[in-house]
C-alpha positions in Angstrom: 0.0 0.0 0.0 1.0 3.9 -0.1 2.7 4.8 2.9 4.5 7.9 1.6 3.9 11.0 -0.8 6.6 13.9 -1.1 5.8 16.5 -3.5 8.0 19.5 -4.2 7.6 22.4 -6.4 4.7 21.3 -8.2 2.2 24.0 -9.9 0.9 25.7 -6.2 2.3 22.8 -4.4 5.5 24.3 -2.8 6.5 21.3 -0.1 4.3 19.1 0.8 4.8 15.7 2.8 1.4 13.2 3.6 2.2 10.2 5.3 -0.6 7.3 4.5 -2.2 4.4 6.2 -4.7 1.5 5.4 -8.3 1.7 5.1 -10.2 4.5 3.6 -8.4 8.1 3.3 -10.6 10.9 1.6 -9.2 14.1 0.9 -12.0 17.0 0.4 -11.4 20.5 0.5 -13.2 23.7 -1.3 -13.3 23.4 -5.4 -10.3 24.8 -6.8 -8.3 24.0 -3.8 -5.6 22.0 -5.5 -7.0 18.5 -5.6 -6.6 18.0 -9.0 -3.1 18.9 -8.8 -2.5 16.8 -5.9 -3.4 13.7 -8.0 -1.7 15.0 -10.9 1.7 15.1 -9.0 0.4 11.4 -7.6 0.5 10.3 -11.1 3.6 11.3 -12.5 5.5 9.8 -10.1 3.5 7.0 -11.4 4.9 6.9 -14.5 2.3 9.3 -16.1 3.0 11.9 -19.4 5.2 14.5 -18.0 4.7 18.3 -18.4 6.9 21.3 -17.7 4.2 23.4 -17.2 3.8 21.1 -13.9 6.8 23.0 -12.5 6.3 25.7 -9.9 6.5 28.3 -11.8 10.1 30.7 -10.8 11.9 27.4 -10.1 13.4 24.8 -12.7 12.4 21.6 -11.7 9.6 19.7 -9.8 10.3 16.6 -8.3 7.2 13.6 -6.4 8.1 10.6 -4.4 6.1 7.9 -3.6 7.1 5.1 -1.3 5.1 2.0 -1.3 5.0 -1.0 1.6 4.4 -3.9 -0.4 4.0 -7.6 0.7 7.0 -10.3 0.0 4.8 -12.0 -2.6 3.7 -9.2 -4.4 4.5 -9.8 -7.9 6.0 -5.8 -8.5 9.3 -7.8 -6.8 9.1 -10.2 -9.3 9.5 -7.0 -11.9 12.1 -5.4 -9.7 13.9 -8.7 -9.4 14.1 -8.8 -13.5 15.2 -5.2 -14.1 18.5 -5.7 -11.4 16.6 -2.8 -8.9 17.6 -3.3 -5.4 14.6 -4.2 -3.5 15.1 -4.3 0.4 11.7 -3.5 2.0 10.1 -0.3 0.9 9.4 0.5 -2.6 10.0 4.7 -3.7 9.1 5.6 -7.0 10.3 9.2 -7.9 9.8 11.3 -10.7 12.0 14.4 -11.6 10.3 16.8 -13.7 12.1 19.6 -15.5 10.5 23.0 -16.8 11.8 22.1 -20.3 9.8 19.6 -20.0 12.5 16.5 -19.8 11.7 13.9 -16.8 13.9 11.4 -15.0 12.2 8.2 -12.7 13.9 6.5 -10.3 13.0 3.2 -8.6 14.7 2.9 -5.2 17.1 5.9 -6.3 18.1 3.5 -9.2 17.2 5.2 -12.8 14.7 3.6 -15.1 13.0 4.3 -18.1 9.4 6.1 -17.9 8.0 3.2 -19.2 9.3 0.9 -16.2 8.3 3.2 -13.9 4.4 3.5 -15.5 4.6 -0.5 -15.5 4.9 -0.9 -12.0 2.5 2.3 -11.0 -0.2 0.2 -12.9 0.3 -2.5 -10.8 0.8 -0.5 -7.4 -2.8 1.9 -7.9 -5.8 2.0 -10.0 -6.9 5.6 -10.7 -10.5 5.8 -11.3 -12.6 8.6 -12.1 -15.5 10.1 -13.7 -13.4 10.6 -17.0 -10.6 8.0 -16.4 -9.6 6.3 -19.6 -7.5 3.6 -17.5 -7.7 0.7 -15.2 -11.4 -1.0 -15.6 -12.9 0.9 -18.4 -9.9 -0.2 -21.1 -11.7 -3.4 -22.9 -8.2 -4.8 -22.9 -8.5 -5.5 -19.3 -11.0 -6.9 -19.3 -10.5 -10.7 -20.2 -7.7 -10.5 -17.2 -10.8 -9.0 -14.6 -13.2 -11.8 -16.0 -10.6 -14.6 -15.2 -9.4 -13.0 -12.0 -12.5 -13.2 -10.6 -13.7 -16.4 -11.7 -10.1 -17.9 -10.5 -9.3 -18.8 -14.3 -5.9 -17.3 -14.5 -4.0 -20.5 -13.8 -6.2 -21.6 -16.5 -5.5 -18.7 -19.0 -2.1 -19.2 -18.2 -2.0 -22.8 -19.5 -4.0 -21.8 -22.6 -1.6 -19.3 -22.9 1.4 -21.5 -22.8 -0.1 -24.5 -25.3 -1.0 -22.0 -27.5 2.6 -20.7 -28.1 3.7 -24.9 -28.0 1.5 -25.0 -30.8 2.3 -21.8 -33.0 5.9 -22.4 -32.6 5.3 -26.4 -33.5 3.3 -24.9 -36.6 6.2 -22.7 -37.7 8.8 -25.3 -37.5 6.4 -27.4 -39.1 6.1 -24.7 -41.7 9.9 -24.1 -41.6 10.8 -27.7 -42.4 7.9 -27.9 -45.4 10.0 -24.8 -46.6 13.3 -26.4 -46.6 12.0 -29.5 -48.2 10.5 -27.5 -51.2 13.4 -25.3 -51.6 15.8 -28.5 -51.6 13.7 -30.0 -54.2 13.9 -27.6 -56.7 17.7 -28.0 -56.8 17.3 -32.4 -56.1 19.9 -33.2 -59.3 22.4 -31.0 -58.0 22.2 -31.6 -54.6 23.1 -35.6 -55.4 26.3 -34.3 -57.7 27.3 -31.9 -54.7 27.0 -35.2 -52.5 28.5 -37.6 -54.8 31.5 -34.9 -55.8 32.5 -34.0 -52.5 32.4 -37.3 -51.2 34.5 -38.4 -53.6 37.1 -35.4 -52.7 37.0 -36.2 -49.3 38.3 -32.8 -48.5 40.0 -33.0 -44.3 39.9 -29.8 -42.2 43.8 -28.2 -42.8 44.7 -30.5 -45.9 45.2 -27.7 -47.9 47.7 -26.1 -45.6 49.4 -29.6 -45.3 49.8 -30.1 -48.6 50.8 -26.8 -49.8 53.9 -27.5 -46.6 54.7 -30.5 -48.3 54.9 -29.1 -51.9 57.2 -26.1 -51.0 59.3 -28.7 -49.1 59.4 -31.2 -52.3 60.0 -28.1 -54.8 63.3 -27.2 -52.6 64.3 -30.9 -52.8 63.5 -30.6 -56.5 66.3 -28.0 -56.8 68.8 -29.9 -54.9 68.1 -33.4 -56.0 68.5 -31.3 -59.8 72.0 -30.0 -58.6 73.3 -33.5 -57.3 71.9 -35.5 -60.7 73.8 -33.4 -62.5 77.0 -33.9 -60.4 76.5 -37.7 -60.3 76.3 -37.9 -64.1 79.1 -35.8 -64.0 80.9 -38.1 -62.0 79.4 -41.7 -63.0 77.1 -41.0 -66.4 78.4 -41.0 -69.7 80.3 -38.0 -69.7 81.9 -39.6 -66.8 86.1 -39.1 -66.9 86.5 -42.6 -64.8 86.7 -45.0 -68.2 89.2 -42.9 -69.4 91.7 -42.7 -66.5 91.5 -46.0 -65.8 91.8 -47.0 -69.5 94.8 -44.5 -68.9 96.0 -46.7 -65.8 96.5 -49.3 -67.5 98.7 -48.4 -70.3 100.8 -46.8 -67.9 100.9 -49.9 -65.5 102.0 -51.9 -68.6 105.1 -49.2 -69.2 106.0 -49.2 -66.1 108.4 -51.9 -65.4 110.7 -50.3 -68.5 110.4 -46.9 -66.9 108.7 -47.4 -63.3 110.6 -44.3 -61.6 108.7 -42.5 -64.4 105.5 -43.7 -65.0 104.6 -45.0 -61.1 104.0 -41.5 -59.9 101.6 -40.6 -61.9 100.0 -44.1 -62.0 99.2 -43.4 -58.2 97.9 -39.9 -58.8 95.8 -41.4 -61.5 94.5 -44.1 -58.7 93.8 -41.6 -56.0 91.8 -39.4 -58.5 89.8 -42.6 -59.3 89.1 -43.5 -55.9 88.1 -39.8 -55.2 85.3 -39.9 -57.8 84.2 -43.6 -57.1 84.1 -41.4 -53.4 81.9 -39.1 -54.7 80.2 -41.1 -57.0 78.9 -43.3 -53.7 78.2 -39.9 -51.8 75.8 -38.8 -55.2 73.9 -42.0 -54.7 73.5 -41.9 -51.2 72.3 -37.9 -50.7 69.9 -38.4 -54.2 68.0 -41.3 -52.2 68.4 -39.1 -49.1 67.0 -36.0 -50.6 63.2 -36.9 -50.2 62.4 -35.9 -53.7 60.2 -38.3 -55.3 58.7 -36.6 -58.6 55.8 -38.3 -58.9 54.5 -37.5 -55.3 55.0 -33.9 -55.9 52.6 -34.6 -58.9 50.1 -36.0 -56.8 50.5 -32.7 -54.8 49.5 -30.4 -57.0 47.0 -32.8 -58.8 45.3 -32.9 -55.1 46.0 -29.2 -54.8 44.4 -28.1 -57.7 40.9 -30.4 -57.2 40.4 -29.1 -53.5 40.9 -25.0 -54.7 39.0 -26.2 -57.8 36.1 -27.5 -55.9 36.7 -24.5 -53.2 35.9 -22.1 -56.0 33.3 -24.1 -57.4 31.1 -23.9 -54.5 32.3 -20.5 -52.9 34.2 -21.6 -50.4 37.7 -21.9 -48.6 38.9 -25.5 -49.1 38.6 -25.9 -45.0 35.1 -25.0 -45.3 34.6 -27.6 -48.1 34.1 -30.8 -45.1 31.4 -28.1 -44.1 29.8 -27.7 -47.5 29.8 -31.4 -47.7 28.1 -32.1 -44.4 25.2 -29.6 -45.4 24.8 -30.8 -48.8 24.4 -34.7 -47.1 21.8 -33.0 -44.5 19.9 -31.8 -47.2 19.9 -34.7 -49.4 18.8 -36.7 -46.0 16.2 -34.1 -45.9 15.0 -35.2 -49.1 15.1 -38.7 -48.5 13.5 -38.7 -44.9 12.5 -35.5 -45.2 8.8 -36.6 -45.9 8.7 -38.2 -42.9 10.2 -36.0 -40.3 7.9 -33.3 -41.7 5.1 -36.3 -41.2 5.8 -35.9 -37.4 6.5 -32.1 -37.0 2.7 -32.0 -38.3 1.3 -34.9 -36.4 3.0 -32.7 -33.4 1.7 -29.7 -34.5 -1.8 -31.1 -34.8 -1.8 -32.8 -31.2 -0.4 -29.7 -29.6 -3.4 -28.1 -31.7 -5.7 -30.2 -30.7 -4.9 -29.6 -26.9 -5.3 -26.1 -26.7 -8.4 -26.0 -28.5 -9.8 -28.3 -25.6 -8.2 -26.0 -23.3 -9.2 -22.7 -24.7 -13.1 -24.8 -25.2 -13.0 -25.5 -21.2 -11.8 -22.2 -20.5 -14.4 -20.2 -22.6 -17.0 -22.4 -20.5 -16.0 -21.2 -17.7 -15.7 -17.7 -18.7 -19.2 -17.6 -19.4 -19.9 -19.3 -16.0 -17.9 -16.4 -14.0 -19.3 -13.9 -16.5 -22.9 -15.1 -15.2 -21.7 -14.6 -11.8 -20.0 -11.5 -12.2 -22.9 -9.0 -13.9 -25.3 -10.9 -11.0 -23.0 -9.7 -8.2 -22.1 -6.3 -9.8 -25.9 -5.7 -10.6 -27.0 -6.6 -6.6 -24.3 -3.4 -5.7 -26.1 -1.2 -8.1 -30.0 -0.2 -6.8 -28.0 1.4 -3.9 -26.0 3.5 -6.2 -29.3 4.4 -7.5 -28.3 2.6 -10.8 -31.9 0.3 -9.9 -32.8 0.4 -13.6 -29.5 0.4 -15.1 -28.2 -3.5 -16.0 -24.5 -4.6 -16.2 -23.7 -7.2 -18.3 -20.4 -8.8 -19.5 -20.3 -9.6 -23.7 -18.4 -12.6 -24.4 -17.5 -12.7 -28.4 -16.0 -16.2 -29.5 -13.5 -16.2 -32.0 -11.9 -19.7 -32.4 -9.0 -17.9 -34.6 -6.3 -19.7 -32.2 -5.7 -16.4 -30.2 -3.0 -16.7 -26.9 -6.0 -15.7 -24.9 -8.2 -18.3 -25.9 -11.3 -18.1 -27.4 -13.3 -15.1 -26.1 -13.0 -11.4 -26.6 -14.4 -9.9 -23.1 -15.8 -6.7 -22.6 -18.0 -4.9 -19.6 -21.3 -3.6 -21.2 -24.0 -1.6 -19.4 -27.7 -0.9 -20.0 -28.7 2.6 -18.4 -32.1 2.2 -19.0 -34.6 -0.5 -19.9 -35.7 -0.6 -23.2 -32.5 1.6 -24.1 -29.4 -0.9 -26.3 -26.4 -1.7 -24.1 -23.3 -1.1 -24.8 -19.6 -1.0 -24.0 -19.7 1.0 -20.6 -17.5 3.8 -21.5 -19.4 4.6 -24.2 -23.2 4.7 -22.9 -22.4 5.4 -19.1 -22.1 9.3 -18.3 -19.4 10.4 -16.0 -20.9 10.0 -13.0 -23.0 6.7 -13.9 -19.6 5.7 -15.0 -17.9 6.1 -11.7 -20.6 4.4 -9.8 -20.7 1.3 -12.0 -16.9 0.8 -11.5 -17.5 1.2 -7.8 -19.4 -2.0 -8.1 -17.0 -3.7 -10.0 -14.3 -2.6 -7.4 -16.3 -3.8 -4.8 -16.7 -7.1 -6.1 -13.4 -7.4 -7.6 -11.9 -6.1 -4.5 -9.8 -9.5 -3.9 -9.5 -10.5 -7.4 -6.0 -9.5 -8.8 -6.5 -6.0 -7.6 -4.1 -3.7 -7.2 -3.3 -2.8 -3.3 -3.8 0.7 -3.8 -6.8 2.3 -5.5 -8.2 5.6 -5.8 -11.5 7.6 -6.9 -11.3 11.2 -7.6 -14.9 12.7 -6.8 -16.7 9.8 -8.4 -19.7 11.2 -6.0 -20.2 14.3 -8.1 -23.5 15.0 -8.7 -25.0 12.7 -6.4 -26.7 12.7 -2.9 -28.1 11.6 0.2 -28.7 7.9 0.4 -26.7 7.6 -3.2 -23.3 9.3 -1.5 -24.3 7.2 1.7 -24.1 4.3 -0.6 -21.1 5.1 -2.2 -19.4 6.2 1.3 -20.3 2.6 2.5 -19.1 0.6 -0.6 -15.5 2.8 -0.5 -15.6 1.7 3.0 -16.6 -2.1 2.8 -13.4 -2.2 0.2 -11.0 -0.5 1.6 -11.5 -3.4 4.5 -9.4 -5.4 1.9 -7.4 -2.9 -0.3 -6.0 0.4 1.0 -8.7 3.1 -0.3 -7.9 6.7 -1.2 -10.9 9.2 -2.3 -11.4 12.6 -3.4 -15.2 13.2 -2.4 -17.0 16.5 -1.9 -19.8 13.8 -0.1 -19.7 14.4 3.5 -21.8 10.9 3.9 -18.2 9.5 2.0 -16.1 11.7 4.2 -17.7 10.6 7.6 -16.6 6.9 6.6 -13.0 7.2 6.8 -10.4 6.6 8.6 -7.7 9.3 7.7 -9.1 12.6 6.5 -6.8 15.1 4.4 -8.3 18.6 3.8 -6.6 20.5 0.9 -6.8 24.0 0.6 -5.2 27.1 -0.9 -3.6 29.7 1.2 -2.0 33.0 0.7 2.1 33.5 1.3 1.9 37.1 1.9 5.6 37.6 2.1 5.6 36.5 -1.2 2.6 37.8 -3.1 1.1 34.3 -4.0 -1.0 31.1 -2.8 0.3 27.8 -2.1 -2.1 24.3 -1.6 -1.7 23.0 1.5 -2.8 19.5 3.0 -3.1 19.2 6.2 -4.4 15.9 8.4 -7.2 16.4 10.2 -8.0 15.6 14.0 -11.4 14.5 15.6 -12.7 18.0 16.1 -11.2 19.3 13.3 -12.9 16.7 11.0 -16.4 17.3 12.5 -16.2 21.0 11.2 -14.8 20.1 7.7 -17.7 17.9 7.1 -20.2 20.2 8.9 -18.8 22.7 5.7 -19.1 20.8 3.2 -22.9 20.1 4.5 -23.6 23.8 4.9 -21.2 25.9 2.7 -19.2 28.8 3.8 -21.2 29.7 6.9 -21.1 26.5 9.3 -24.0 26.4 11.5 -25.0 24.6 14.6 -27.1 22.5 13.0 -24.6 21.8 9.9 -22.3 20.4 13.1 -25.1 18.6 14.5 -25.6 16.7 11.2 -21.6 16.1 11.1 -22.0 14.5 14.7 -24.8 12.0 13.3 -22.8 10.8 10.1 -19.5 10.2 12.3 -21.4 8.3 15.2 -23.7 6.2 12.3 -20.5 5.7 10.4 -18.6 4.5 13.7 -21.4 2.3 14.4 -21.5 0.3 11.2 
């Protein structure tokens, strides 16, 4: 409930601190007094549209706090919880508002958006009035009220859910059907992609690999060149070994006439021999050790060329081709079992289907069963509120379109008059019928998903005697379960509660202007505000007298 309400610099509202309490609170005061502006300031910290003309004029910024004692299970912590706001007790919603007309909200002195801070005013206070265009008399609603009251809202919920199963079963359903048809157009190339790339058998870093191992086998190629040539130099038919040793021997056969001569150069001739049979056997060794095998660096580049080939051929890097494979084989196992996985998605679809139609069937049942219930209850509060030939009535329109809500499109309809057509309540009730039939529905809804916190701004204008004794009563019976807060100028409404406010305008001489002013008001002091508002300016004897009868009947209800 509100505990709290700082305003400062507000239109006539200079400082102004009201602490609140549970039960029923009515503020009253003389018209013009600054009530409107009160409630005003009340919503924007709210979250409502701000305005810089809401700033005291001569200063630049207003600025309205609101601090809220809610229970643990209340589900505004569930919202606080989501957004990351620190919640450790209280709840203070504040609302900066500059004369430019820029605002700033705060939750618990953490910033938020406007729209956070409207979201969780809707769901701290109600606001209802004779020309309030929120809280009962928005259609959308009303569906939520309906189930609320007729305990449905686990139920919703659970339509609500299979619903969603089934739409998003449907789309995948849909999806899949999609992918099949778009796979079949292209069936014959599919199968080549398959059968090609298969084939390949391209591996994730192959390409790098064997690019390595070429540029390794192409610097072998060089070398392995170089030392052919050197061994064919040394052992191939250019080879000078034949011809020493033919050499060798001639000598060897002169050399017993002339041995001192010839033996010299016969051992030179051996050395040189040995040498290149030396080398010869080094050749041979470092061409086998050289790595350099011609035909594998063939296969290189013949592998090489048919991965980059395929690569460009189906725009992609060669290490994406395993990739490109793999989806080509899912969508060819699409086609060939794609019949029958799409089978299934739409069996599922169907069931899940199938389900929530039962659900949304048993729920609009019961809708109509708690609609039945509700316009009987709200009608009984209404020949007190002298609404006796006026007829509420709750229009339930079925549309089996598959909708997250169900079936049923809810709105509250009233009848004014007999004989007269009914129709949607904020379009045939007048302002102050209007207020009086969503007193009723307050009053019946009181403990149905209501929020803690509700207020009606002078929704006994034009009314009277036994109707604002009515009214007074019902504000009173509610607020035994919700905190109540009411703007009345009734004093049969004002008698009822428990915490009276009196607002009024005062002049600050010193500074050549008037200020509204709230001020609480004790015992005594409320006995003469409602013996005004009974008599007028001039408060009589008898206008007291009066007061004294309302607060004793009211105490003694």
């Amino acid at each position: 409930m509100l505990i709290a309400l700082s305003i400062r610099d507000i239109v006539l509202i200079e400082r102004l601190d009201l602490s609140f309490h549970a039960g029923l609170t009515v503020l009253t005061g003389e018209t013009g007094a600054g009530k409107s502006i009160l409630l005003d300031a009340f919503t924007l910290a709210l979250g409502g549209r701000g305005d810089g003309s809401l700033v005291r004029q001569g200063t630049t910024q207003g600025q309205v706090t609101a601090e809220f004692d809610l229970a643990a299970d209340h589900p505004v912590r569930g919202l606080l919880a989501e957004a990351g706001i620190d919640d450790d007790g209280a709840l203070v919603l504040r609302r900066v508002q500059h004369a430019d007309g820029r605002t700033r909200a705060f939750v618990n002195d953490q910033s938020v958006s406007a729209q956070m801070l409207r979201t969780l005013g809707r769901r701290l206070v109600e606001i209802h009035g004779q020309h309030d265009d929120r809280a009962l008399v928005d259609p959308v609603s009303h569906r939520a009220v309906l189930d609320a009251y007729g305990g449905l809202t686990g139920l919703a919920e659970e339509v609500s859910a299979r619903a969603r199963g089934w739409r998003a079963a449907r789309t995948e359903a849909a999806q899949e059907k999609a992918r099949l048809d778009e796979a079949a157009k292209e069936a014959d190339y599919i199968r080549h992609a398959v059968e090609e790339l298969t084939a390949l058998g391209a591996e994730p870093g192959e390409e790098e690999r064997l690019a390595a191992r070429r540029t390794e086998m192409m610097r072998f190629e060089k070398i392995a060149t170089d030392l052919a040539e050197a061994q064919d130099a040394v052992g191939g038919n250019n080879s000078p070994i034949p011809v020493l040793a033919a050499a060798v021997r001639r000598l060897e056969r002169r050399a017993g006439e002339v041995e001192a001569l010839v033996r010299p150069a016969v051992e030179a001739i051996d050395a040189a021999l040995n040498a290149l049979d030396l080398a010869r056997t080094h050749l041979d060794t470092a061409l086998r050790e050289a790595d350099f095998d011609p035909h594998e660096l063939e296969r290189l580049e013949e592998r090489l060329f048919a991965l980059r080939a395929a690569g460009r051929k189906y725009a992609c890097t060669v290490d994406e081709l395993p990739i490109v494979a793999t989806r080509f084989a899912d969508q060819l196992d699409a086609l060939d079992h794609g019949a029958e996985t799409l089978k299934g998605l739409e069996a599922r679809a169907d069931a899940m289907e199938a389900a929530y139609r039962q659900a949304a069937r048993d729920l609009s049942h019961k809708r109509r069963a708690a609609a039945r219930a509700l316009d009987a209850a709200v009608n009984a509060e209404l020949p007190p509120l002298k609404l006796e030939r006026a007829r509420f009535l709750t229009d339930c329109q079925v549309d089996e379109g598959g909708h997250v809500d169900g079936y049923d499109r809810i709105e509250f309809w009233v009848q004014t008059n007999p004989g007269t057509r009914a129709g949607p309540m904020m379009k045939v009730a007048s302002g102050g019928e209007l207020a009086r039939f969503l007193l009723a529905l307050k009053v019946v809804l009181a403990d149905k998903g209501s929020a803690p916190t509700l207020v009606f701004d002078e929704i006994d204008t034009g009314v009277g005697g036994a109707v604002a004794d009515a009214i007074g009563a019902r504000l009173a019976r509610l607020s035994e379960r919700v905190q109540v807060v009411a703007v009345t100028h009734a004093p049969q409404v004002a008698a009822r509660a428990g915490n009276h406010f009196r607002i009024a305008k005062e002049a600050m001489a010193e500074q050549d202007r008037v200020a509204t002013q709230v001020a609480p008001l004790a015992p005594a002091h409320r006995r003469e505000e409602i013996a005004r508002m009974l008599s007028g300016a001039e408060v009589t004897s008898e206008a007291r007298a009066a007061a004294d009868r309302l607060l004793k009947g009211a105490a003694a209800e």
